[in-house]
NUPAFI-867658 format. One line per field, with one value per residue (C-alpha): x, y, z; residue in three letters. Coordinates in nm, 3 decimals, always signed. Layout:
N
east = (X ...)
north = (Y ...)
up = (Z ...)
aa = (ALA ...)
This chain:
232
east = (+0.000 +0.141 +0.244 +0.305 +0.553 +0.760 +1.044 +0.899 +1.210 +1.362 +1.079 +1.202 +1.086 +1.102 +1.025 +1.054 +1.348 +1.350 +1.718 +1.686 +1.344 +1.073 +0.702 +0.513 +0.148 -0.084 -0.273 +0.009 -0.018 +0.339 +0.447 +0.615 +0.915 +0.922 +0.620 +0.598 +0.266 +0.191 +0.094 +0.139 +0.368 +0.225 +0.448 +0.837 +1.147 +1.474 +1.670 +1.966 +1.793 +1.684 +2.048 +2.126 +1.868 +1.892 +1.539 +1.604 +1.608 +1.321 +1.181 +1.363 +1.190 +0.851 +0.938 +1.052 +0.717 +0.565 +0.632 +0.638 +0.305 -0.055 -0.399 -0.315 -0.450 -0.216 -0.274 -0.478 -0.291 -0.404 -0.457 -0.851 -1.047 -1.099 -0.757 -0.685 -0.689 -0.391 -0.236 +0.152 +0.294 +0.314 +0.655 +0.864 +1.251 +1.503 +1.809 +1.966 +2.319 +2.550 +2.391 +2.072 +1.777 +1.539 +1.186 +1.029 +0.633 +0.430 +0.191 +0.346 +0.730 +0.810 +1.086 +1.153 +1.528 +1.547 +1.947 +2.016 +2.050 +1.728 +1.611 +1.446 +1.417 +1.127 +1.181 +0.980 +1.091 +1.214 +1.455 +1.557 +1.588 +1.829 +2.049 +2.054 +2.202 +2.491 +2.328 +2.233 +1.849 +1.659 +1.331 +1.006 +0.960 +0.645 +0.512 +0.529 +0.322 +0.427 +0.355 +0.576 +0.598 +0.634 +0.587 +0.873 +0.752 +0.735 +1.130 +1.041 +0.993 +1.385 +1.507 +1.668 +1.685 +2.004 +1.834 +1.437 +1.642 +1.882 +1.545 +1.440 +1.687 +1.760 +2.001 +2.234 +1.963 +2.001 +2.377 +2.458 +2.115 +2.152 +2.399 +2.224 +2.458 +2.232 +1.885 +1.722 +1.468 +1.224 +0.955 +0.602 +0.404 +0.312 -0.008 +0.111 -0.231 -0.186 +0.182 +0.139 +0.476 +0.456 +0.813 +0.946 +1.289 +1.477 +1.732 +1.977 +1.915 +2.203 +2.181 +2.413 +2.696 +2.519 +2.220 +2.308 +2.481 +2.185 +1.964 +2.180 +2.168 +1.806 +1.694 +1.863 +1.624 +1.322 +1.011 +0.771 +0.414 +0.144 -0.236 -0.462 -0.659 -0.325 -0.281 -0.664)
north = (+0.000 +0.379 +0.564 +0.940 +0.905 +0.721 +0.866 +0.769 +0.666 +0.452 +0.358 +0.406 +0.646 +1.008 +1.253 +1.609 +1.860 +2.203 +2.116 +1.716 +1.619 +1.738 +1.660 +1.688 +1.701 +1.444 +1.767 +1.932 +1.675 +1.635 +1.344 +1.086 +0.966 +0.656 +0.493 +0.183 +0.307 +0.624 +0.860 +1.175 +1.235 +1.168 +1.199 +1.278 +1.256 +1.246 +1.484 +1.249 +0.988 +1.295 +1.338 +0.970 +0.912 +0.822 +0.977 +1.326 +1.510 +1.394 +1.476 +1.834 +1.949 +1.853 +2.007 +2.379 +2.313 +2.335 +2.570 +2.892 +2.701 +2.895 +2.766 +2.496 +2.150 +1.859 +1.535 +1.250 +0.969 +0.785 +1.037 +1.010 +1.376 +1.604 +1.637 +1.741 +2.109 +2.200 +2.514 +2.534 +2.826 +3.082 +3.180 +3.384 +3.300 +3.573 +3.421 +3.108 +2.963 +2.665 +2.496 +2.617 +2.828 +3.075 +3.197 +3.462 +3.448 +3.727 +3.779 +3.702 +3.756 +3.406 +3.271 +2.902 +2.815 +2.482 +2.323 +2.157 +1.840 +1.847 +1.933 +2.243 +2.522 +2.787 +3.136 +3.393 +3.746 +3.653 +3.444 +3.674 +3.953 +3.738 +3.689 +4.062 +4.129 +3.834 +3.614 +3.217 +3.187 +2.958 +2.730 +2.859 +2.697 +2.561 +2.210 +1.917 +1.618 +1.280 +0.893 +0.700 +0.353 +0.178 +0.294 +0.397 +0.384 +0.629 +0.725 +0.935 +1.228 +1.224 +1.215 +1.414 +1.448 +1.229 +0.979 +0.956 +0.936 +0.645 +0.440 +0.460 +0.386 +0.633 +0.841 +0.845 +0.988 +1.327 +1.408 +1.644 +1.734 +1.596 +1.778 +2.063 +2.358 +2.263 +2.171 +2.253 +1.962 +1.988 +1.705 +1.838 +1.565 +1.203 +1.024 +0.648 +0.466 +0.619 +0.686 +1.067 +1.242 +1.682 +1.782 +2.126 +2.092 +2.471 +2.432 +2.664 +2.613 +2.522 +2.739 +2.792 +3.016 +3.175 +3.160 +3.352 +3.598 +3.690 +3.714 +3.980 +4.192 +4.129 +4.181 +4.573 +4.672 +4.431 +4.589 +4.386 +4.294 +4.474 +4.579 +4.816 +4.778 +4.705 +5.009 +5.130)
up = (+0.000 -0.088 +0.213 +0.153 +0.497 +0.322 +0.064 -0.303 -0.366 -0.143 +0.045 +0.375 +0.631 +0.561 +0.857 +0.685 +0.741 +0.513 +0.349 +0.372 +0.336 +0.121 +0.033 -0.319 -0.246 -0.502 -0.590 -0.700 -0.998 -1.046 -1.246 -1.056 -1.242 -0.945 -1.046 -1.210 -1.381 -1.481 -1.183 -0.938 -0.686 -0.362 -0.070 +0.083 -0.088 +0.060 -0.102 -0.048 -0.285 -0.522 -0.579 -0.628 -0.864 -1.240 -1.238 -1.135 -1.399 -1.497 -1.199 -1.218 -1.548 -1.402 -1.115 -1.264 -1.496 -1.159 -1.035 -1.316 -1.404 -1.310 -1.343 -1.665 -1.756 -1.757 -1.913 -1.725 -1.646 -1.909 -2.160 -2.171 -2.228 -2.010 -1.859 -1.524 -1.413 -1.156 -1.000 -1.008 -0.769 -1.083 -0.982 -1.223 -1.264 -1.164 -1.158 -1.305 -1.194 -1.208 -0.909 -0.924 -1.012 -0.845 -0.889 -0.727 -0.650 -0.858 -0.564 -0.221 -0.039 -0.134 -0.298 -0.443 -0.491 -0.661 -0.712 -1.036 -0.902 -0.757 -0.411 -0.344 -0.083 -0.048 +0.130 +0.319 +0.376 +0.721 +0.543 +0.291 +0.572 +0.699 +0.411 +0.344 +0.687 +0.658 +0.901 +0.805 +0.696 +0.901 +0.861 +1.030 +1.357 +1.238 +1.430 +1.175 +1.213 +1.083 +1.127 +1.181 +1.067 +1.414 +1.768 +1.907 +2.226 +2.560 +2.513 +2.183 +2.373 +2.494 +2.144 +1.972 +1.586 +1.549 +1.770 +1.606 +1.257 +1.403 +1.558 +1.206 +0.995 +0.785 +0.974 +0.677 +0.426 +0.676 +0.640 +0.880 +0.976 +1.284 +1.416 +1.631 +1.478 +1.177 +1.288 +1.611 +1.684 +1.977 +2.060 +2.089 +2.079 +2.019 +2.009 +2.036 +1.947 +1.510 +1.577 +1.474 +1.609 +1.613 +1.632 +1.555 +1.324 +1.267 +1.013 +0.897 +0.507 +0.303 +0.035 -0.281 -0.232 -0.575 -0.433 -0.158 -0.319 -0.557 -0.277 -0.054 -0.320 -0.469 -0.094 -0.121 -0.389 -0.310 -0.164 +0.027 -0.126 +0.032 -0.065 -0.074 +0.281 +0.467 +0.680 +0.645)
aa = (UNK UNK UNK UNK UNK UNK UNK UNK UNK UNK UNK UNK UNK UNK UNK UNK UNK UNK UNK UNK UNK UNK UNK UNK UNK UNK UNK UNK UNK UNK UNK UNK UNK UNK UNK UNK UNK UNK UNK UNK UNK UNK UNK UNK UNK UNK UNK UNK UNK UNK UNK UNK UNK UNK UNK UNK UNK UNK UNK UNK UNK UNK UNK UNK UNK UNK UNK UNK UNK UNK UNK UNK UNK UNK UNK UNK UNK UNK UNK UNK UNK UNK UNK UNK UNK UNK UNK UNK UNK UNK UNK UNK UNK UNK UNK UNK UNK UNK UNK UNK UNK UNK UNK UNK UNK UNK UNK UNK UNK UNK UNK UNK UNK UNK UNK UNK UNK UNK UNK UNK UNK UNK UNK UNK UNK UNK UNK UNK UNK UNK UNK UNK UNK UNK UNK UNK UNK UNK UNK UNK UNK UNK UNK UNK UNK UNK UNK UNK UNK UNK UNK UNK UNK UNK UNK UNK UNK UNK UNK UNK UNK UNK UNK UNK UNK UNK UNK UNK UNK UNK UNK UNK UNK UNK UNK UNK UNK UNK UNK UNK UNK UNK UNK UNK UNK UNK UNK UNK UNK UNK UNK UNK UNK UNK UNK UNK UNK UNK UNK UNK UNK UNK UNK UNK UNK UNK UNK UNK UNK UNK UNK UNK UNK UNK UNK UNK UNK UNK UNK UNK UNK UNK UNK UNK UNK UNK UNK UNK UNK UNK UNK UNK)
């Protein structure tokens, strides 16, 4: 049976981290290059296995299709009429370097840095804030929910990233994530009877040099989105 938790690639579990774990969303109707059928991405990747794979840049031109796309339709999965309506993020690209690319929403402070080899990073104006003033952009400290494949019983709550990724396995699909200079993890939460773990995982995002660089000095001239009833 499919289980988004997993990565799509390897199969094993996949707890996300901004920098070392992503998701693609079934709606999103991104073609999954995976698949032994033809089908939409549904679930986490480990950016790891992103960068291993034969597949990615496959996965990489779908991916960039994605997200300059607006409201378009996309073929069905097997090509019967009417196809399938989706909306991509309608990003617009403003810079394009040797390890990556970067788009720049048309409607909101948000950013979408995507590397050539595959993984991806989106931005926030507290992030690029950040970058304009030398210091190292961080993840929101947003609470994440995820199952886990097992219980890992009562102790969960005295991991700590390095440990949770261990009991599962897949420690080495992380890097250095686990190292705290890199990600913060706090426990939050577990409900043992589904397995549903919150955790809260602040990560310094490793950006490209390149990509850094643009952004410093995009961020001197950028001005913020607002409307017309902010302020009123």
């Amino acid at each position: 049976m499919h289980d988004i938790n997993c990565c799509q690639i390897c199969g094993k579990p996949a707890p996300p981290v901004d920098g070392w774990c992503g998701e693609v969303i079934g709606y999103r109707l991104v073609p999954d290059p995976w698949a032994a059928s033809p089908s939409f991405l549904d679930g986490n990747l480990h950016f790891s296995c992103l960068e291993e794979s034969d597949k990615r840049e496959a996965f990489h031109g779908e991916f960039l299709r994605f997200v300059q796309a607006g409201h378009e339709e996309v073929d069905s999965l097997d090509g019967t009429l009417p196809p399938l309506t989706r909306m991509g993020l309608g990003m617009s690209p403003v810079f394009s370097g040797d390890a990556c690319d970067i788009f720049q929403s048309r409607v909101s402070d948000r950013w979408m840095v995507v590397k050539k080899c595959g993984p991806w990073l989106g931005l926030g104006l507290p992030q690029l804030r950040a970058i304009s003033e030398g210091a190292p952009p961080v993840s929101p400290s947003d609470v994440t929910r995820y199952r886990l494949p097992v219980d890992l019983g009562d102790q969960i709550g005295t991991y700590g990233l390095a440990d949770l990724l261990g009991a599962l396995g897949v420690r080495h699909r992380y890097a250095d994530a686990a190292d705290p200079a890199r990600v913060e993890y706090r426990f939050v939460d577990y409900y043992a009877p589904k397995h549903l773990l919150d955790y809260i995982a602040v990560a310094r995002l490793p950006l490209p040099d390149e990509a850094r660089a643009f952004l410093a000095a995009h961020a001197r001239t950028y001005t913020p989105v607002t409307f017309d009833d902010e302020g009123a």
